[in-house]
C-alpha positions as a Markdown table, in Angstrom:
| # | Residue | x | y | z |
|---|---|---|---|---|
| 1 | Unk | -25.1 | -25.4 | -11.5 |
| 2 | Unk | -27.3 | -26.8 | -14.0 |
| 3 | Unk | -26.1 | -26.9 | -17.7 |
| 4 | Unk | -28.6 | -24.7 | -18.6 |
| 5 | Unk | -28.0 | -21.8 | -16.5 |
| 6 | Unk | -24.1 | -22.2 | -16.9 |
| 7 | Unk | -24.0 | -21.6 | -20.7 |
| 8 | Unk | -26.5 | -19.2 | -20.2 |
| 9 | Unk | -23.7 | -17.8 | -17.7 |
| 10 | Unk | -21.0 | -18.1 | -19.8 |
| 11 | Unk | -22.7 | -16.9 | -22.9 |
| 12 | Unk | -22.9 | -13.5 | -21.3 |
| 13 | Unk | -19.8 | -13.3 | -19.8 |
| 14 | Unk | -18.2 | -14.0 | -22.9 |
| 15 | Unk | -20.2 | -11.2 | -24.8 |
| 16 | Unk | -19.0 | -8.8 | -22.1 |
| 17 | Unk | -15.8 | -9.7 | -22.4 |
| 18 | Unk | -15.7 | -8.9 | -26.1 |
| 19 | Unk | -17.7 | -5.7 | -25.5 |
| 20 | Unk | -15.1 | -4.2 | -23.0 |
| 21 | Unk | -12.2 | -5.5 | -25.0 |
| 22 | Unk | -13.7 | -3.4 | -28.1 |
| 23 | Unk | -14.3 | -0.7 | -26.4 |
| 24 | Unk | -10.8 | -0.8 | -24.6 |
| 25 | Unk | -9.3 | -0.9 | -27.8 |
| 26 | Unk | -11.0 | 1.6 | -29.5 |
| 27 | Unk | -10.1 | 4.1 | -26.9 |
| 28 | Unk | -6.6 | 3.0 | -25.7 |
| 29 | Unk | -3.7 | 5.1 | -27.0 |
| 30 | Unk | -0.6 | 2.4 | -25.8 |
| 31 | Unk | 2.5 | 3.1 | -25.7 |
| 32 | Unk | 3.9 | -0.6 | -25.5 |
| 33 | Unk | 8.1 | 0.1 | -24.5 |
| 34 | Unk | 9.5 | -3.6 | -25.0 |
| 35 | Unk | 9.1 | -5.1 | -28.3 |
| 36 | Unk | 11.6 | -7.4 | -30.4 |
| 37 | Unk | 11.9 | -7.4 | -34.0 |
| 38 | Unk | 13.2 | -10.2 | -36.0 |
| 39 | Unk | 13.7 | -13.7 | -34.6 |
| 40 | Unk | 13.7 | -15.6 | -31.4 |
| 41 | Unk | 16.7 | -18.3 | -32.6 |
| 42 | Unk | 15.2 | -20.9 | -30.5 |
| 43 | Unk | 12.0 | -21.4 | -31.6 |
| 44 | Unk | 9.3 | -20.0 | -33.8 |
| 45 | Unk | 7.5 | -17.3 | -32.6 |
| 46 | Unk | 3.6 | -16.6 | -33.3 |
| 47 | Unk | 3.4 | -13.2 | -34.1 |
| 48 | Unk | 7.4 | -12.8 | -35.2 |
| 49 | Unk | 8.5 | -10.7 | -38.3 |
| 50 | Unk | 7.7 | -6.8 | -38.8 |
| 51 | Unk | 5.1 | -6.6 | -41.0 |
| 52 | Unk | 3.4 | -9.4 | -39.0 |
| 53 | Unk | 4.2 | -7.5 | -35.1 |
| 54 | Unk | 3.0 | -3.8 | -36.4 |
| 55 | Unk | 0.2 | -5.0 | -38.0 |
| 56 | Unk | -0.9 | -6.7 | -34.2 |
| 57 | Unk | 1.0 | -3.6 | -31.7 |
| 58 | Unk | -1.9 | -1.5 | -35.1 |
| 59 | Unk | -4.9 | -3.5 | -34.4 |
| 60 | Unk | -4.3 | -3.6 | -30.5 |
| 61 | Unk | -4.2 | 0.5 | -30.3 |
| 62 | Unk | -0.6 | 1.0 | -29.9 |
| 63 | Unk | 0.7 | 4.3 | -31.0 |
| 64 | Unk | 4.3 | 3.9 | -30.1 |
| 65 | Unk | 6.7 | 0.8 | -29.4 |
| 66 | Unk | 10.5 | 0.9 | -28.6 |
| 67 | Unk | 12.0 | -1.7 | -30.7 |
| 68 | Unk | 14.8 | -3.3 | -30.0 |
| 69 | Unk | 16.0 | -6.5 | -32.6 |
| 70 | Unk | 16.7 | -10.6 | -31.6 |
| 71 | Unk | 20.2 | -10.5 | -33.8 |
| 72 | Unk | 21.6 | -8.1 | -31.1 |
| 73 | Unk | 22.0 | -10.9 | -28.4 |
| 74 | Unk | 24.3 | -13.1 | -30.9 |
| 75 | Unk | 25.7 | -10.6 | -33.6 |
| 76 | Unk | 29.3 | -9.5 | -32.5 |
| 77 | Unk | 28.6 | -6.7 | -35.5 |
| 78 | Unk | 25.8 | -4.3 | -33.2 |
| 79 | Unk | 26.4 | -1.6 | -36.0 |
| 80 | Unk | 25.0 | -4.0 | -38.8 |
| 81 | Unk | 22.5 | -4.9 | -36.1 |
| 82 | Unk | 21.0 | -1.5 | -35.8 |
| 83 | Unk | 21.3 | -0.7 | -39.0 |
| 84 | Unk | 19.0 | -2.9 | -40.1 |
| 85 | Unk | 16.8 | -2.0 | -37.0 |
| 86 | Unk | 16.4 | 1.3 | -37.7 |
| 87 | Unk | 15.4 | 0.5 | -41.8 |
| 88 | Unk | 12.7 | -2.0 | -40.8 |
| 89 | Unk | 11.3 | 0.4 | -38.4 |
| 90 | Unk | 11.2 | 2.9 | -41.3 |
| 91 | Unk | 9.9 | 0.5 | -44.0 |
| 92 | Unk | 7.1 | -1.0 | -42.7 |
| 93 | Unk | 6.1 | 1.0 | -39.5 |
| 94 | Unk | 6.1 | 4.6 | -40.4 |
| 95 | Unk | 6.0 | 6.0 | -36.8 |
| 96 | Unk | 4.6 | 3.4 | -34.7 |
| 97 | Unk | 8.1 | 1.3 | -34.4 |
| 98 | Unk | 10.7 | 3.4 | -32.7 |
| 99 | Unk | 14.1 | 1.9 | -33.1 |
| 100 | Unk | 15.8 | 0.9 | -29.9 |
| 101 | Unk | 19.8 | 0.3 | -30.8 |
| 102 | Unk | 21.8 | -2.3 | -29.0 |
| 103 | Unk | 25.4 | -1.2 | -27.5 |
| 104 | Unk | 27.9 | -3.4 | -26.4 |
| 105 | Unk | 30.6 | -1.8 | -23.6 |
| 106 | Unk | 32.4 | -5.0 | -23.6 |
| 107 | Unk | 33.7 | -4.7 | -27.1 |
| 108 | Unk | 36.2 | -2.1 | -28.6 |
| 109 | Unk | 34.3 | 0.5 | -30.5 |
| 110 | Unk | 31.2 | 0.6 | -28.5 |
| 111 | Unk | 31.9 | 4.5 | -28.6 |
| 112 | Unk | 31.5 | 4.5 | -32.1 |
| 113 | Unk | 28.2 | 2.4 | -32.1 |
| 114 | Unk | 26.8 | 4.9 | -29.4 |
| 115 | Unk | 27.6 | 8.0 | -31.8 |
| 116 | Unk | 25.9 | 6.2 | -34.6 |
| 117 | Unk | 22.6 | 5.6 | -32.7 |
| 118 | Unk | 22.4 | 9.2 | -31.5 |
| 119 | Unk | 23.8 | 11.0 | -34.6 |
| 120 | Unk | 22.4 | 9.2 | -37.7 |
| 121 | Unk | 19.7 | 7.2 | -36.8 |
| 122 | Unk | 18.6 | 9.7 | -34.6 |
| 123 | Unk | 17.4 | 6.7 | -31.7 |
| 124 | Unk | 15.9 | 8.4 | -28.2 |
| 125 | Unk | 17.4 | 5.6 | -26.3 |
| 126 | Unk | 19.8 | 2.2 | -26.6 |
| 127 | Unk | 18.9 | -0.9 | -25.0 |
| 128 | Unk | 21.5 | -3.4 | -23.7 |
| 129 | Unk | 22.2 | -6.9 | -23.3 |
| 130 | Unk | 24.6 | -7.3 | -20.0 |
| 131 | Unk | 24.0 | -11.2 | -19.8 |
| 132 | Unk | 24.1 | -12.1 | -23.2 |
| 133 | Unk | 27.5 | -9.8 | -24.1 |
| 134 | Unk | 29.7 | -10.5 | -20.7 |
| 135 | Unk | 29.5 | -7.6 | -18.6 |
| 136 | Unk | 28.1 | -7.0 | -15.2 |
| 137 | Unk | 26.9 | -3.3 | -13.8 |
| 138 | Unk | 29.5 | -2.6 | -11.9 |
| 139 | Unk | 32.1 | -2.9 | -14.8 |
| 140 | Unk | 33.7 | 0.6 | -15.7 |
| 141 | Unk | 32.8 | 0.3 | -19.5 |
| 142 | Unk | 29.1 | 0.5 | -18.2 |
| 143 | Unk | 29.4 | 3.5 | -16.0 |
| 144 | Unk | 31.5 | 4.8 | -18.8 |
| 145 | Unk | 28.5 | 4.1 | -21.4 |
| 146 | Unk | 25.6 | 5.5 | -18.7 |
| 147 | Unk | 27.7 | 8.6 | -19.0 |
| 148 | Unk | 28.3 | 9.2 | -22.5 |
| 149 | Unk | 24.6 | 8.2 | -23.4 |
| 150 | Unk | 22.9 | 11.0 | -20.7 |
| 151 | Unk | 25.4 | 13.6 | -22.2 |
| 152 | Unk | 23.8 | 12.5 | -25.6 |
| 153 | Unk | 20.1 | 12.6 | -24.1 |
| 154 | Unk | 19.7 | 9.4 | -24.5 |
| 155 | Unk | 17.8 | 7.1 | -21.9 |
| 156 | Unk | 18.8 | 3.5 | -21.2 |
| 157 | Unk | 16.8 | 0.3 | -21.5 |
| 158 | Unk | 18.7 | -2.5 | -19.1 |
| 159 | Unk | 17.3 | -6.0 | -20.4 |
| 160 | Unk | 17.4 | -8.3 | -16.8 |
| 161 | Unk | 16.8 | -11.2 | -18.9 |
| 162 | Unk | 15.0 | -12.3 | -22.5 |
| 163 | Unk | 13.5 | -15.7 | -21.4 |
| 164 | Unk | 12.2 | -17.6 | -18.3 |
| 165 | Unk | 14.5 | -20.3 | -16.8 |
| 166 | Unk | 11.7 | -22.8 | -17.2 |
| 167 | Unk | 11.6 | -22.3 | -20.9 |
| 168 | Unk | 14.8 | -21.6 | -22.0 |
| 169 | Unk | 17.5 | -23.5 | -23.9 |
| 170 | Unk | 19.5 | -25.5 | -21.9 |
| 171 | Unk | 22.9 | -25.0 | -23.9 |
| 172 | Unk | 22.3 | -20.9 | -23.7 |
| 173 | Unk | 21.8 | -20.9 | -19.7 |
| 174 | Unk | 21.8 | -16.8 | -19.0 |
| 175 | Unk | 21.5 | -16.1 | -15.8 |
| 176 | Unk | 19.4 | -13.0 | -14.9 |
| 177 | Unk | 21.5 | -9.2 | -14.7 |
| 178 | Unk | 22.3 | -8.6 | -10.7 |
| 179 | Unk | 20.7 | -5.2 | -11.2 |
| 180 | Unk | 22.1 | -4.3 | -7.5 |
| 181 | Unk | 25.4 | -2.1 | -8.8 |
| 182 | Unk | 22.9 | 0.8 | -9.8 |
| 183 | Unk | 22.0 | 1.2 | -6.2 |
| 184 | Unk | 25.8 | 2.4 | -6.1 |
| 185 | Unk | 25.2 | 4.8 | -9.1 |
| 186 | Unk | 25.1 | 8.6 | -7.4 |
| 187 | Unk | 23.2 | 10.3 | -9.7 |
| 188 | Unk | 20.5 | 8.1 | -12.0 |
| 189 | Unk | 20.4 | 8.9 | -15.8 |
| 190 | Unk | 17.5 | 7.7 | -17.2 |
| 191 | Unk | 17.3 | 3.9 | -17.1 |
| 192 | Unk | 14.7 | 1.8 | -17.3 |
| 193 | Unk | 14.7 | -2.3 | -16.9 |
| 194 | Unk | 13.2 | -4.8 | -18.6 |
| 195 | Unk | 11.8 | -8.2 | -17.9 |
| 196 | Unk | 13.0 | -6.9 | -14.3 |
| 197 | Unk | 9.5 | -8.3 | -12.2 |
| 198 | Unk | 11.0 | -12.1 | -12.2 |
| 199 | Unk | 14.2 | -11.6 | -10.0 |
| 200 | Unk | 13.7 | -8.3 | -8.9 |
| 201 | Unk | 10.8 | -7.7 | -6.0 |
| 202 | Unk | 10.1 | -5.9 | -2.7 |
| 203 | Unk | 12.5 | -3.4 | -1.3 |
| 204 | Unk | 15.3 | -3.8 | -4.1 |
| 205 | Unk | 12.2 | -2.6 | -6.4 |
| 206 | Unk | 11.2 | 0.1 | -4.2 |
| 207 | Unk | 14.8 | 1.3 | -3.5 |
| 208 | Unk | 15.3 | 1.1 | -7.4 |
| 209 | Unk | 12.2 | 3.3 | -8.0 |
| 210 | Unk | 13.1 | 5.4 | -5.5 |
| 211 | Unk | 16.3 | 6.6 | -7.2 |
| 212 | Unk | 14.7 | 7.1 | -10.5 |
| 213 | Unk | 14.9 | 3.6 | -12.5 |
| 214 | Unk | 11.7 | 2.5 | -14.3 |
| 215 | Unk | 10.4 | -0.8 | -15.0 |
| 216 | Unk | 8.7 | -2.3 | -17.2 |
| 217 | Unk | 5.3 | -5.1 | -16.8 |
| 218 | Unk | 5.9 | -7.5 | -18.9 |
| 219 | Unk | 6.8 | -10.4 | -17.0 |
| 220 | Unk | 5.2 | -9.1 | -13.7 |
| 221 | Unk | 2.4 | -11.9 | -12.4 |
| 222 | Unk | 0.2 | -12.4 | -9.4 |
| 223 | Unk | -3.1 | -11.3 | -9.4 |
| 224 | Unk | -3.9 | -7.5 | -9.7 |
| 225 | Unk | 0.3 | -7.5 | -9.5 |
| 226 | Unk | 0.4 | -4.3 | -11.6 |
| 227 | Unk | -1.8 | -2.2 | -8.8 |
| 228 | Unk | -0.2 | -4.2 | -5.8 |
| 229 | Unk | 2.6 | -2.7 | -7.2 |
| 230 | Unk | 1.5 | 0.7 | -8.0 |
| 231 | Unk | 0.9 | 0.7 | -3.7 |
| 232 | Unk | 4.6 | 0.4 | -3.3 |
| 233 | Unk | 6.4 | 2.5 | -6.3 |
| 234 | Unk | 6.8 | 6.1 | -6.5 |
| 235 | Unk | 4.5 | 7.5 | -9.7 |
| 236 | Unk | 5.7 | 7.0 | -13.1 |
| 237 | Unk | 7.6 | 4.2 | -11.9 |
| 238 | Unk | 5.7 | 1.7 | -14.2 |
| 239 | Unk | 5.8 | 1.6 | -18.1 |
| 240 | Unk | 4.1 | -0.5 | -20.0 |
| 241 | Unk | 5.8 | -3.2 | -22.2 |
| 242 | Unk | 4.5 | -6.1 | -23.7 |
| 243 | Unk | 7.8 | -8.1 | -24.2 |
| 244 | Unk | 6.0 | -8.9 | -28.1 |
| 245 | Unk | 6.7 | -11.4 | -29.8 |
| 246 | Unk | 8.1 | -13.1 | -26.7 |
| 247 | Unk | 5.3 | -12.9 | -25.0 |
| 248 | Unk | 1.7 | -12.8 | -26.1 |
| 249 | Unk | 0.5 | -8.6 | -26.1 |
| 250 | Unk | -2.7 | -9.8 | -24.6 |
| 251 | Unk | -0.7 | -11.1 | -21.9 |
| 252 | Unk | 0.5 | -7.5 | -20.8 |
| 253 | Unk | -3.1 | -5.6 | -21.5 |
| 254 | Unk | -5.0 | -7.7 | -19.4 |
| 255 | Unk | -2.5 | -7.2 | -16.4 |
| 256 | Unk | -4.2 | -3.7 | -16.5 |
| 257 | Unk | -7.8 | -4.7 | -17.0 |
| 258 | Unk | -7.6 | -7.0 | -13.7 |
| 259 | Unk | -6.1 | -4.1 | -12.1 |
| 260 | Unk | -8.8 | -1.7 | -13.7 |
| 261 | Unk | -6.9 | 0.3 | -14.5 |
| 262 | Unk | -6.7 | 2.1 | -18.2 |
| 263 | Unk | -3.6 | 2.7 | -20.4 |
| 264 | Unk | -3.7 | 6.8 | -19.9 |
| 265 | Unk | -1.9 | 7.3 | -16.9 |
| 266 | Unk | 0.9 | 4.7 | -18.1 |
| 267 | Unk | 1.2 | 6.6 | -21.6 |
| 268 | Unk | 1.6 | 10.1 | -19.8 |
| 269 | Unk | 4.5 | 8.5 | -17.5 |
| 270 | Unk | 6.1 | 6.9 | -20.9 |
| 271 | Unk | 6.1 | 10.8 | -22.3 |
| 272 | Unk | 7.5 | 12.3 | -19.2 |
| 273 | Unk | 10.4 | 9.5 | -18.9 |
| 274 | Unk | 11.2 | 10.2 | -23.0 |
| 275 | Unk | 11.1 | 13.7 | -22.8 |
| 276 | Unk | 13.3 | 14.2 | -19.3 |
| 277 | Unk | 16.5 | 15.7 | -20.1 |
| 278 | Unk | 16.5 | 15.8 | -23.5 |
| 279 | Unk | 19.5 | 17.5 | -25.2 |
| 280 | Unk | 19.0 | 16.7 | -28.5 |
C-alpha cells in the first residue's frame, strides 16, 4: 500500500472511530457491576482513588457501578472496611457509586458484619473474597452466609480471582475460587461471579448459567468472546463489569463494540438480577 493511500486510510478510520465512540457514549446508559475503590497494594493504578474512578465510570456514561473497596482483601476489620466504603460512595459519587460490602464467613462475627450491610448502610448486595480470606464453597459458613443474605434480599457477588497469574505478586500467589461446589447448591440465590471468564469456560459456564449464577465480562477475551458467548448462555446471563481500576474501562466497552452489540440489553438484565427477590 503506498504511504499515501495508507494515512489517507488511517486518517478516516481514526475519525470514525472517534465518531462512533462519541456517539456510543452519548447514548449509552452503563451499568458497569465490578468496580474497586481505593488501592491496588501492589502497584499504582491509573485511574485509582474515588474522585478520580467516578469522574471516568461519569464521562464514559455509566449510571450505576457496584463498588466494592481494595482494603477488604487484607483488612481482618471488614466492618471498618465497609464503613468507609459506604462514606466514599456517599461523598463523592452521589448515586452513581453503589456500595458493595465485603463479608468474611471465615471469621467470628461475620453475622454481625452481614446485618450491618443490610440494616444501616442499606447495601443491595455483599461481595466476597473466598481466596484471599481462607474458605472454599463447599465450607458450611458459606452456605450458611448464601442463606442469611437471600432471607435479607441481598444478592451475592463471588470474586474468582482479582489479578492474572501472569501479573501477579509472586509472594501473594491466590489461586483462582474452584467455583464447582455451587453446582451442589439446590436452590440458587442470587449470585453472580466475578473475573470468572479466565478459569471458568464451556460446559461448567453453561451448567452455571443454567442454574441461575451470572457473570460478569471483565476479564472475558477472544475475539467477539462476549457474543460467542451470548450463543451458549441462557439470557441475562451476562452483566457487564469493567473490573475499574484493575483493568482499563475501555477494555470492557469495546468487548461490546466488536460484538456490536449496545449496552441496553445488558443494563435491562443488571435491573432484573437487582430487583429479583427483593425483600427489603
Amino acid at each position: 500500500m503506498k504511504r499515501r493511500h495508507l494515512l489517507a486510510t488511517s486518517t478516516a478510520a481514526a475519525g470514525l472511530a472517534t465518531a462512533l465512540g462519541s456517539t456510543a457514549r452519548a447514548s449509552a446508559a452503563w451499568i458497569d457491576t465490578n468496580v474497586t475503590l481505593g488501592h491496588w497494594p501492589f502497584r499504582h493504578l491509573p485511574g485509582a482513588g474515588t474522585a478520580v474512578l467516578a469522574a471516568k465510570l461519569r464521562t464514559e456514561g455509566v449510571t450505576q457501578a457496584w463498588a466494592g473497596h481494595f482494603d477488604a482483601l487484607l483488612h481482618k476489620d471488614l466492618s471498618a472496611v465497609n464503613e468507609r466504603l459506604t462514606a466514599e460512595c456517599r461523598a463523592v459519587s452521589g448515586d452513581l457509586l453503589l456500595p458493595i460490602g465485603s463479608i468474611n464467613p471465615a471469621r467470628h462475627g461475620w453475622e454481625e458484619d452481614l446485618r450491618r450491610c443490610a440494616e444501616i448502610h442499606r447495601m443491595p448486595g455483599i461481595r466476597l473474597h473466598p481466596n484471599y480470606h481462607g474458605y472454599k464453597l463447599d465450607d458450611p459458613a458459606f452456605g450458611s452466609l448464601l442463606d442469611q443474605a437471600s432471607a435479607r434480599g441481598l444478592f451475592v457477588q463471588i470474586s474468582i480471582l482479582m489479578e492474572e497469574e501472569r501479573t501477579i505478586h509472586p509472594l501473594l500467589n491466590v489461586p483462582p475460587v474452584d467455583s464447582s461446589p455451587l453446582l451442589r447448591i439446590p436452590r440458587q440465590p442470587r449470585i453472580q461471579l466475578l473475573n470468572a471468564f479466565r478459569t471458568i469456560k464451556g460446559p461448567a459456564a453453561v451448567e452455571l448459567a443454567r442454574l441461575g449464577v451470572r457473570f460478569e465480562i471483565a476479564m472475558l477475551e477472544g475475539a467477539a468472546g462476549v457474543g460467542s458467548l451470548l450463543s451458549e448462555l441462557p439470557p441475562d446471563t451476562l452483566l457487564f463489569g469493567s473490573h475499574a481500576p484493575l483493568f482499563y474501562f475501555e477494555s470492557a466497552k469495546l468487548k461490546l463494540q466488536e460484538s456490536a452489540l449496545t449496552p441496553e440489553p445488558f443494563t435491562a438484565a443488571t435491573r432484573r438480577f437487582f430487583d429479583a427477590d427483593r425483600t427489603r
